[in-house]
C-alpha positions as CSV (number, residue, x, y, z in Angstrom):
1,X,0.0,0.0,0.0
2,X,2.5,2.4,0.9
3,X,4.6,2.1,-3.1
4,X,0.6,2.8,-4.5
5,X,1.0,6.3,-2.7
6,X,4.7,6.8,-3.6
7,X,3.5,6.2,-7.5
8,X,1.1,8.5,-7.5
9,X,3.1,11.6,-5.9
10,X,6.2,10.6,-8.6
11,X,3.6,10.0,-11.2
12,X,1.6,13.3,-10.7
13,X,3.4,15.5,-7.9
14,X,0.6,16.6,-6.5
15,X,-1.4,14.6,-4.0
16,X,-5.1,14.5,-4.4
17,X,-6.2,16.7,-1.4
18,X,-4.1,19.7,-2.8
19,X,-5.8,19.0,-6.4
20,X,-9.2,18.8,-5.6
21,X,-8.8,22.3,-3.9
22,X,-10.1,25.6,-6.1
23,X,-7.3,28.0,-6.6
24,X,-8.7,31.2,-5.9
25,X,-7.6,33.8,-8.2
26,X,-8.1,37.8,-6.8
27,X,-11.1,39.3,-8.5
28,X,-9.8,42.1,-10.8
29,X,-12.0,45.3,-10.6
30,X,-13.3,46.2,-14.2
31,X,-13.4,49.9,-15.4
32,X,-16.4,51.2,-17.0
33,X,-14.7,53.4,-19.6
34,X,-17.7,56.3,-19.1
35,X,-16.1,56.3,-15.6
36,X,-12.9,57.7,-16.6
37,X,-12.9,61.4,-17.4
38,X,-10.7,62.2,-20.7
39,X,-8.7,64.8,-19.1
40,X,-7.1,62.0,-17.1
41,X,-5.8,59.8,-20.8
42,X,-3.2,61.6,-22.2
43,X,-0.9,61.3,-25.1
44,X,2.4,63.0,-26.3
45,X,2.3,64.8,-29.4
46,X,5.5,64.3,-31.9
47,X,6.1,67.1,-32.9
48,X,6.0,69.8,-29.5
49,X,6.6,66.3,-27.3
50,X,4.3,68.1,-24.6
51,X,1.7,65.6,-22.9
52,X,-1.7,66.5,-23.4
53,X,-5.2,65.1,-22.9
54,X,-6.7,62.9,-25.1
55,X,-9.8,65.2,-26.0
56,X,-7.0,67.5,-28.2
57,X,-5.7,64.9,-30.2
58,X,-6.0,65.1,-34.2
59,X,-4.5,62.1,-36.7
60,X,-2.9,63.2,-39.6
61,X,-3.8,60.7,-42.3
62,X,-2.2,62.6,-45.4
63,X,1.4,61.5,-43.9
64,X,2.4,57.4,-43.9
65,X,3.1,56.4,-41.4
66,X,-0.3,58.5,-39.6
67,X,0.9,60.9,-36.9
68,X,-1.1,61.7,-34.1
69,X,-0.6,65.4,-33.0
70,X,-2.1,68.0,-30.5
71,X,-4.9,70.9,-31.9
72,X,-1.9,73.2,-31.7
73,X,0.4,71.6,-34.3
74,X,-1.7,70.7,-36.4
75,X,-3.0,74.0,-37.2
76,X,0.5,74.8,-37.7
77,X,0.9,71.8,-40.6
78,X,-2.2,73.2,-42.4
């Protein structure tokens, strides 16, 4: 009887108590995105390199690869 319970640690590692236990994984907390305000996303802008929200950001699509800039510069590109 006691080589049966030698086998089965070598064989799986794990004795069956321990496996038949749940492993209880922390809960993450999910963000509702209409919780976030957009002044607190921000990006930087290539060409000034200044952080700035998210609400100010234009795409330049005329240009490959597209650049992402602030209102600022891209009145200055026009």
């Amino acid at each position: 009887m006691a080589d049966n319970k030698s086998k089965g640690k070598a064989k799986g590692g794990v004795s069956p108590k321990a496996s038949s236990r749940k492993a209880s994984a922390p809960k993450s907390k999910s963000v509702n995105r209409s919780e976030i305000p957009a002044s607190s996303v921000t990006f930087k802008c290539r060409l000034c390199e200044k952080q700035k929200p998210i609400a100010e950001m234009k795409i330049i699509k005329r240009y490959r690869p597209v650049i992402f800039v602030c209102q600022d510069c891209e009145k200055t590109l026009q």
